[in-house]
ZAZA-465023 format. One line per 2 residues: number of its first residue (from 1); for each residue x, y, z of N, C-alpha, C. Coordinates in steps of 0.05 Angstrom, whole numbers, plus 5000, padded with zeros to 4 digits. Each point is the difference from the previous one (the first is absolute). Layout:
# residues N
NUM	X:Y:Z:X:Y:Z:X:Y:Z ~ ...
//
This chain:
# residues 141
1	1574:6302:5335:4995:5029:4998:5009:5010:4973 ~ 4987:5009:4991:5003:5016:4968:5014:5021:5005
3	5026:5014:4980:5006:5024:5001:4996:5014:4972 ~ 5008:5022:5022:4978:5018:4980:5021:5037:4986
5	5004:5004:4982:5008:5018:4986:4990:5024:4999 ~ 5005:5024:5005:4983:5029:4996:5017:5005:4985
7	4991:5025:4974:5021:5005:4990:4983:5029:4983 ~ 5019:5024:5004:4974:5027:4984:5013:4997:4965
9	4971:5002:4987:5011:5001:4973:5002:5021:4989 ~ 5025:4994:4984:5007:5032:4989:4989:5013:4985
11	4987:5021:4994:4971:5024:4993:5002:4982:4968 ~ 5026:5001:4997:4988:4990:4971:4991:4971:4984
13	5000:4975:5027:4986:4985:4989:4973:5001:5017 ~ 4998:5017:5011:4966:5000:5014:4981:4990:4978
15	5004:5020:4979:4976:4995:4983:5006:4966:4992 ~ 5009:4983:4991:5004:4968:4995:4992:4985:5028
17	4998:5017:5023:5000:4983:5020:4972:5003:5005 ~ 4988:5014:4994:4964:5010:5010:4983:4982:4987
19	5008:4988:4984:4974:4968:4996:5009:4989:5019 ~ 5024:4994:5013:4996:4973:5026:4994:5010:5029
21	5011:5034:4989:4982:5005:5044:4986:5012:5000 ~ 4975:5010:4976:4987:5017:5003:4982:4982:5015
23	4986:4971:4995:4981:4995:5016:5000:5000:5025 ~ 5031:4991:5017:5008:5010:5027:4985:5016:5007
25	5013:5036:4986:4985:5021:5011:4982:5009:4999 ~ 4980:4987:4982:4970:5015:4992:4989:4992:5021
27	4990:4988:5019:4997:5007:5029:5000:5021:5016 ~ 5027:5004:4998:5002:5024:5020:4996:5028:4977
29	5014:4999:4982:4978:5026:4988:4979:5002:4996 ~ 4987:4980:4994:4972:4997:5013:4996:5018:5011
31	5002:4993:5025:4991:5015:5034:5018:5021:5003 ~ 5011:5016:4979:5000:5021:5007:4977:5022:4988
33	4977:4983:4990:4970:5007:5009:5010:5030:4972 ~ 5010:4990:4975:5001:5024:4986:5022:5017:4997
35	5020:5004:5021:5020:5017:5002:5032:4991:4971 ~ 4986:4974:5002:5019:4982:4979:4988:4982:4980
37	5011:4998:4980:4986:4978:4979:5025:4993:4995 ~ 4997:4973:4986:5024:4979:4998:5018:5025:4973
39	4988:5019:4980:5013:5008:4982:5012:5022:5013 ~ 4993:5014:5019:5022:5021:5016:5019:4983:5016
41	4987:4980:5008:5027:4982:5019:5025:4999:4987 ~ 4995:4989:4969:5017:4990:4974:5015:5026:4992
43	4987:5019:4996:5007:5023:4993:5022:5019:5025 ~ 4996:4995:5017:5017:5004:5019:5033:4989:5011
45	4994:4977:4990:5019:4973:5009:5018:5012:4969 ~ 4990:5008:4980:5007:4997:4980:5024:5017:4995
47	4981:5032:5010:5011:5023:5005:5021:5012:5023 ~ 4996:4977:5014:5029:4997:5022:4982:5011:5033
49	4983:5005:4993:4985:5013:5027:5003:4985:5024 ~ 4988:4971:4999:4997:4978:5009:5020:4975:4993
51	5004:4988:5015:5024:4971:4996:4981:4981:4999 ~ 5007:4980:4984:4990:4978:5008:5017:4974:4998
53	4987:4989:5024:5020:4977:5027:4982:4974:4984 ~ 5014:4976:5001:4997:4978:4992:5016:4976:5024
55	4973:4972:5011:5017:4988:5019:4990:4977:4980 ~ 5015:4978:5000:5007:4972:4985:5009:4982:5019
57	4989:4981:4992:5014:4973:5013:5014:4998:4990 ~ 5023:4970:5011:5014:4986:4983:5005:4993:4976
59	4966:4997:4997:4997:4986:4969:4999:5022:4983 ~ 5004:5013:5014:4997:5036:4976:4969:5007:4998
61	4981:4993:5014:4969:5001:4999:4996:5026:5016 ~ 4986:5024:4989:5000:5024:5013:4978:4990:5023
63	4999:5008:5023:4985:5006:5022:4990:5016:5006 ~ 5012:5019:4995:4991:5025:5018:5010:5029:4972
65	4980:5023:5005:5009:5025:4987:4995:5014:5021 ~ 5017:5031:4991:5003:5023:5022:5003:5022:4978
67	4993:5026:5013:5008:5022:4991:5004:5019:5019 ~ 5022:5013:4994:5004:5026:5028:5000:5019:4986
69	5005:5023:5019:4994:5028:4985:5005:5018:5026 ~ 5024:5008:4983:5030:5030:5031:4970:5014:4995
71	4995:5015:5020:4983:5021:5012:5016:5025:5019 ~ 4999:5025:4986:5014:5020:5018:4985:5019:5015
73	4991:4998:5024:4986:5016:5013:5009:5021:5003 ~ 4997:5017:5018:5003:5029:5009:5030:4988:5019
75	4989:4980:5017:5031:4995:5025:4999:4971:4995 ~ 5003:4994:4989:5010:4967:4988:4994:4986:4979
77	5014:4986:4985:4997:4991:4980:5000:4967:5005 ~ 4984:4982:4994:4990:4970:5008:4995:4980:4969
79	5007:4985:5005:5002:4973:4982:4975:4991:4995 ~ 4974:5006:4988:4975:4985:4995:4992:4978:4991
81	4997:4979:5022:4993:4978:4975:4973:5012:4991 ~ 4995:4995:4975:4973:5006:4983:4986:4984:4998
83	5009:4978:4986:4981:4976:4999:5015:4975:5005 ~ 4994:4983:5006:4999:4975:5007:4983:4969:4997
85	5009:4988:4991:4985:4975:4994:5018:4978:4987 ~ 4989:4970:5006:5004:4981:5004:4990:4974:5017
87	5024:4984:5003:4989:4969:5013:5032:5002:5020 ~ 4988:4979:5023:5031:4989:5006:5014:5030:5013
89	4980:5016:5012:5015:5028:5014:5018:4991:5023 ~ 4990:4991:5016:5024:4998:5025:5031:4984:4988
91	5002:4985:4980:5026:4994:4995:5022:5021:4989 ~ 4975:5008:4973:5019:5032:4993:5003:5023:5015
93	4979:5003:5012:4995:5026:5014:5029:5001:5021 ~ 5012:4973:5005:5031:5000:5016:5021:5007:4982
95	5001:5007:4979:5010:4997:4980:5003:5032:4997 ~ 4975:5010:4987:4991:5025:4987:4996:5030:5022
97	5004:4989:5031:4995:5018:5006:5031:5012:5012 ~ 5016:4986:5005:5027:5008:5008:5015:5016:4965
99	4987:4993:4981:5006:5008:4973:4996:5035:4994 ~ 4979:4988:5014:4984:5028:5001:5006:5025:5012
101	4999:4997:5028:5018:5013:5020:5035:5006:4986 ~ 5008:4993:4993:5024:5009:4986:5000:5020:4973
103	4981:4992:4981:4996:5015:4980:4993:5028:5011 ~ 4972:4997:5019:4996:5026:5019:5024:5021:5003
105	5018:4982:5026:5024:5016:4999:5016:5013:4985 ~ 5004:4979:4977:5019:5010:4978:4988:5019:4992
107	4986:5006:4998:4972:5028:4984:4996:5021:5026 ~ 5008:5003:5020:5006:5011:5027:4975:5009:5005
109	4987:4978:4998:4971:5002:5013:4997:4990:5031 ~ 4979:5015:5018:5009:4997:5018:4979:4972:5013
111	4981:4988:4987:4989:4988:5018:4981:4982:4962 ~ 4987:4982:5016:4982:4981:4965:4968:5009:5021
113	4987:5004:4977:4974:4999:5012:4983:4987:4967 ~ 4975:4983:5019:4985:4993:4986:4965:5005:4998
115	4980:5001:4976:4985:4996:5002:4984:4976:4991 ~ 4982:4996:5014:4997:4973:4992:4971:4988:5006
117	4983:4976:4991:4982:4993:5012:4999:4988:5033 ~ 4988:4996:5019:4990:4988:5021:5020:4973:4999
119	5006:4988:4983:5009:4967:5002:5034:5004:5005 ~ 5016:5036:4986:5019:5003:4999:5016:5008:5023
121	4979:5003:5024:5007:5003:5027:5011:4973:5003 ~ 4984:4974:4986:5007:4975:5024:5039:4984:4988
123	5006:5021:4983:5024:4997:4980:5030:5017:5025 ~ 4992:5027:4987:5017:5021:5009:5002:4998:5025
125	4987:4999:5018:4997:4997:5033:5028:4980:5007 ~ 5003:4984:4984:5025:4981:5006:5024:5011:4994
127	5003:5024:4987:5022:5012:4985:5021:5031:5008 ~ 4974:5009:5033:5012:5013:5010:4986:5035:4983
129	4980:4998:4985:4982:5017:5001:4979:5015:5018 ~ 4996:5014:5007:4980:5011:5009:4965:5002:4995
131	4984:4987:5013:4968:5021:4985:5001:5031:5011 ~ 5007:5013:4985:4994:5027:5006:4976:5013:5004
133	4983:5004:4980:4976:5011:4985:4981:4989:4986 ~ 4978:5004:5000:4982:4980:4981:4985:5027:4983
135	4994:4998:4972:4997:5016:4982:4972:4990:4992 ~ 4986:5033:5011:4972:5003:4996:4998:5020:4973
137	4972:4984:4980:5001:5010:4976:4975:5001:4991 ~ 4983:5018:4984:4979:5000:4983:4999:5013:4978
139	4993:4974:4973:5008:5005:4985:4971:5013:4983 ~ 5008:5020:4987:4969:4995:4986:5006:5001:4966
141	4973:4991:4991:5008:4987:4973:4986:5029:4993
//
């Protein structure tokens, strides 16, 4: 069994770190179908808006990227993962999500919510998430 490291990088080496995870997350910004491009991602992470999470093997070989993002509603404030991507999820994902849940807290957030593609149900479902809602959209160019 491989173990595996999460670890959030501090705002100010984001920018040094975005050649090795940006390919991770261009996926999932991707599919946020427009709402994101990899240079607002960067620009965010940069600007402190967003964190960005890093999981590694042993060998020090990144696996996995993350980004969250505190959200303050009207009656609660929640931990967002943003984006997500990688290889090798179920080893970190034991790793990164008890990580996670704590940062939440420490930030006195009351709950993590995610958006995500269709495949990120077959992830989170093991982690004590919820499907809440499914998000209907039309975009026009």
């Amino acid at each position: 069994m491989t173990d595996y490291t999460v670890t959030m990088i501090p705002t100010e080496h984001c920018q040094e770190m975005w050649g090795r995870v940006a390919k991770l997350l261009k996926p999932a910004v991707k599919s946020s179908r427009g709402r994101w491009t990899m240079a607002n991602c960067l620009e965010s992470l940069i600007d402190g808006r967003q964190n960005l999470w890093v999981a590694y093997d042993s060998n020090k070989v990144i696996k996995a990227a993350a980004t969250t993002l505190i959200t303050t509603y009207p009656n609660r404030k929640l931990l967002g993962i943003q984006f997500l991507g990688g290889t090798e999820s179920k080893g970190w994902m034991d790793e990164a999500m008890p990580i996670f849940r704590r940062f939440a807290r420490d930030n006195d957030c009351s709950g993590i919510e995610a958006i995500g593609r269709y495949g990120l149900w077959g992830i989170l479902k093991h982690y004590g998430l919820s499907r809440s809602s499914i998000i209907y959209e039309e975009i026009f160019l």
